[in-house]
N, C-alpha and C positions, 0 to 999 in steps of 0.2 A: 316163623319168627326169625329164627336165624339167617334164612335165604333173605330176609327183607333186610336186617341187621347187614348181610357183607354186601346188597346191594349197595345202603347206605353209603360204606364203607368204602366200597371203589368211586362213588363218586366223589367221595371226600377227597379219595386222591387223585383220582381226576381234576377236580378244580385245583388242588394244591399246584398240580404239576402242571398244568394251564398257566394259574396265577403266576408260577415261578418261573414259569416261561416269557410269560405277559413282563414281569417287571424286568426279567433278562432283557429283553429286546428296549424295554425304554432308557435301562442302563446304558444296552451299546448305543441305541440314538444319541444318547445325552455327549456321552465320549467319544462319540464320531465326529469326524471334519467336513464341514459344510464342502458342499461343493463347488465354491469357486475356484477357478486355477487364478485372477488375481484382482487385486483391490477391483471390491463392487459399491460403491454407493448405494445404498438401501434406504428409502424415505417409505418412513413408517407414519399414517394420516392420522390427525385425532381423532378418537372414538372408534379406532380397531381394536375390534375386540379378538377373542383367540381363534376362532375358527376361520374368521379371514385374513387374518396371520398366516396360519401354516397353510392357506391355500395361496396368499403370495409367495412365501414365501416356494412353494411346490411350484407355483406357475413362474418362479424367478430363476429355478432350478439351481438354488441355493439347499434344498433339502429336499429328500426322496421319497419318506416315509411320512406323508402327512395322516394318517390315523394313528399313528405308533406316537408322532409331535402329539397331538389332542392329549394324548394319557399320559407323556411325560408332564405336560402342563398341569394337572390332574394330578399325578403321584406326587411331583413338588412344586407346589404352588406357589411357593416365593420368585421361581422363573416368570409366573404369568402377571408381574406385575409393572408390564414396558410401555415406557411414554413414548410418545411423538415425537419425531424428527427426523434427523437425516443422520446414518451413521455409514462409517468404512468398514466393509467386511474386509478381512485378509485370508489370504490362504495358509492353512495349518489352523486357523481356529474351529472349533471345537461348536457343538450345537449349545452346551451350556454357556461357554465362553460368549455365542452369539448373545443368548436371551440375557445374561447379567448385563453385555453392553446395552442392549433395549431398556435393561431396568435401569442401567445406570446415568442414562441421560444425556450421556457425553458424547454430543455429537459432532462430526467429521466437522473439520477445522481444513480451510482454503487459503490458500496464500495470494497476497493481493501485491504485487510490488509496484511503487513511485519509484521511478529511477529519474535519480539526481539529475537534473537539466533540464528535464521536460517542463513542458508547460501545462499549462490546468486543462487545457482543452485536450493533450493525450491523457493524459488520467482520468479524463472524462471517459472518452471512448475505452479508455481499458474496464472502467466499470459497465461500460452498455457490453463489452464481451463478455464479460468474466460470468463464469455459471453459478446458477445459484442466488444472486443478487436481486433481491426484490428492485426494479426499478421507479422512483417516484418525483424525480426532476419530471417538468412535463419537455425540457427542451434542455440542452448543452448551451446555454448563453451564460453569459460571464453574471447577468442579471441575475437571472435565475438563481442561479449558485448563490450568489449573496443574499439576495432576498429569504432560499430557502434556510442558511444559514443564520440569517437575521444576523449579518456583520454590521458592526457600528461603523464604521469606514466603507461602504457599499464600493467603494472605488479601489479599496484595499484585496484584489481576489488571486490577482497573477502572483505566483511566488510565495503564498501565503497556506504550502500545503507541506508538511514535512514527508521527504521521501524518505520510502523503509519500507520493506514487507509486513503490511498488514492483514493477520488473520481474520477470518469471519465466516460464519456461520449461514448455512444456507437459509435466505428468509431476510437477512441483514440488508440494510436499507443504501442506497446509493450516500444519501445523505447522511447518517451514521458512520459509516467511514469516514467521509470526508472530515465530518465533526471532529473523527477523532486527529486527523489529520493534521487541522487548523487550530485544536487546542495545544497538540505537540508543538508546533513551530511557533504560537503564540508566546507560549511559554520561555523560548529560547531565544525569543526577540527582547522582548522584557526583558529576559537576565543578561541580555548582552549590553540592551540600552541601559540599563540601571549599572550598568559600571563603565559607559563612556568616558573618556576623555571629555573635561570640561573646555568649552569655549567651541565646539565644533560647529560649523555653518550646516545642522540639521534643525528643519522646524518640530519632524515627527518619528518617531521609532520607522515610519516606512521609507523617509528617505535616509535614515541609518544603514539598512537593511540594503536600500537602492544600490548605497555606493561602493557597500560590500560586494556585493555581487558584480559590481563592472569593473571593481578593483579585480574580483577573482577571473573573471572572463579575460582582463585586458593580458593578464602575464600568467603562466602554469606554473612561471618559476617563485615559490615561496618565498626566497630568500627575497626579494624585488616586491613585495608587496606592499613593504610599509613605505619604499621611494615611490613608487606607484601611486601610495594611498595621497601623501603628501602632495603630488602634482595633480592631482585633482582639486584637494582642500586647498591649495593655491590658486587656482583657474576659479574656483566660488568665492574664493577673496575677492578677487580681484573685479569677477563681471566676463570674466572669460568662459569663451560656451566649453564644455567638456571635449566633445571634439574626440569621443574615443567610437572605434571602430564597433565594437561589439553590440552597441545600441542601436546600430543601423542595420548591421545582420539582425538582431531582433524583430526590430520594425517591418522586414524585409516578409518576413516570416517565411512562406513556402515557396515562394519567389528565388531567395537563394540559393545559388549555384555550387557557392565556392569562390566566388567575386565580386567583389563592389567596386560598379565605375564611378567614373565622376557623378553620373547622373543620382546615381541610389545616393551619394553623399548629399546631392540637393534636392532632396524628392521629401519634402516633411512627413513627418509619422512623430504618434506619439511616444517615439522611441531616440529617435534622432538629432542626437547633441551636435551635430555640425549644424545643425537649422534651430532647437528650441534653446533658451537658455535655462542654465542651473539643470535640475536631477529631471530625467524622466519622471511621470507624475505616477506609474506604473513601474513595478520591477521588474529585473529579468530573474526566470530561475535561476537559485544556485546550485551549482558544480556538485557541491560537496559540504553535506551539513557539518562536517566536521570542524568548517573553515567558517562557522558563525561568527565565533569570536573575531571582532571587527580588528584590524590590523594597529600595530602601532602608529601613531603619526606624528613621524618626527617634525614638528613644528619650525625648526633652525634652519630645513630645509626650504629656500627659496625656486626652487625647481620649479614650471611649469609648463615642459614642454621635453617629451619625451617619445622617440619611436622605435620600430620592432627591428631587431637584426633578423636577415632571414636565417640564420642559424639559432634565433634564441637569443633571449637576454633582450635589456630595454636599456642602452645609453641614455642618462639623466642630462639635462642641463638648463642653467635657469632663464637664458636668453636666445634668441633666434640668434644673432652671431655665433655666437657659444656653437648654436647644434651646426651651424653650416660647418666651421672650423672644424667641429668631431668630426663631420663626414667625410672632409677632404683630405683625414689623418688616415682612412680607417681603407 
């Protein structure tokens, strides 16, 4: 009886000293640093469950120990409770630190950037590169985009995208961004149109927006934008075609060099104020969202004819005598 008794007895400590072993090693798992040396992307599929976890996560050699993983999940079971998605491993995190990001949902965030100037068709193709992006345009046409959009102005698409670094989540739609896009800029069209200046030769918030933009393109210099703005709103009084360069390098699109001949000034496009009259029917991107708010327009000013020093700066004057006179001072 006795000899049966310390039999018993060594086993007891045997398993104690197993067990204390056993949950020793899921502690170091737990507090150990995955093995990546730097930012990994890990997409984790819906309806993984834990055993094909810790063999991705073994065959991703992001962890070494996948049987020791099974029983940490197992000893604390509020780790094994991870959803689906895509997250950023980092190095120095921790196996626990992993499995709370799994449970906590929060997954890896991409940076999407519109840089100011571009046209809808480069933000296009930045989203057919960009990773991660469910793609669901079936084509990059100006159509498309509107249609998928469901824009009430379908003609309204160029220009009509606010640049900024927009985040998103892998899965996120081509068209979901843009959404977010075109709500942004919609919003800062309205609040610039809704505190215009009264009496201005615009039929619509887009050719508000139009004149802004070739106000900003014609001159870099701020100070000159509201003489600028002026000699335009003078040229739409009057019946005078705009006549400003930068509509024509538009028009021009991948054609231009760095030069417009005589010929690109008489080559029609729907860009091109030396051939259409009044605003292009389409905008050019702006420069710099900054510069929404539509310029002063000094009304007193009878200007309508104004051109480039090649060092900068825009000599104003209201009459063709006027400008010959300036040039032959200057």
């Amino acid at each position: 009886m006795k000899k049966m008794l310390r039999v018993v007895l060594i086993l007891i400590v045997a398993l104690g000293v197993a067990g204390g072993a056993g949950v020793w090693k899921v502690r170091q798992l737990a507090n150990s640093k995955i093995l990546v040396k730097e930012e990994t992307i890990f997409t984790l599929k819906a309806g993984t469950g834990r055993q094909a976890l810790g063999e991705q996560l073994y065959g991703d050699k992001i962890i070494n120990r996948p049987r020791v993983f099974q029983w940490l999940l197992r000893v604390e079971p509020e780790l094994s409770h991870f959803k689906a998605g895509t997250y950023r491993f980092t190095p120095g995190m921790t196996v626990r630190e992993m499995l709370q990001l799994l449970e906590s949902g929060k997954e890896a965030q991409f940076p999407l950037r519109f840089v100011e100037g571009m046209r809808l068709s480069d933000y296009l193709k930045q989203l057919r590169d960009a990773p991660y992006i469910k793609h669901t345009l079936k084509d990059d046409s100006y159509q498309t985009v509107a249609e998928a959009l469901k824009f009430e102005h379908p003609e309204w698409v160029e220009g009509w995208f606010w640049p900024d670094t927009w985040m998103y989540t892998a899965g996120t739609t081509d068209v979901a961004i843009l959404k977010r896009a075109h709500k942004k800029m919609v919003a800062a069209v309205d609040a610039a149109w809704e505190g215009r200046m009264e009496g201005l030769p615009y039929s619509d918030p887009n050719q508000f927006v139009t004149m802004a933009s070739i106000i900003e393109k014609e001159t870099a210099v701020a100070a000159e934008r509201d003489r600028v703005a002026s000699v335009f709103i003078n040229r739409l009084r009057i019946g005078m075609r705009l006549q400003t360069d930068p509509t024509v390098i538009y028009g021009m699109g991948e054609s231009y060099t760095g030069k417009i001949s005589r010929k690109d000034l008489e080559t029609p496009t729907a860009y091109n104020t030396y051939v259409i009259s009044g605003l292009p029917r389409a905008r050019l991107p702006r420069r710099a969202r900054r510069r929404l708010k539509p310029p002063r327009i000094r009304l007193k000013h009878r200007i309508s004819i104004l051109w480039l020093m090649e060092k900068g700066g825009i000599p104003l004057t209201p009459t063709l005598p006027a400008t010959i006179a300036l040039f032959r001072t200057i």
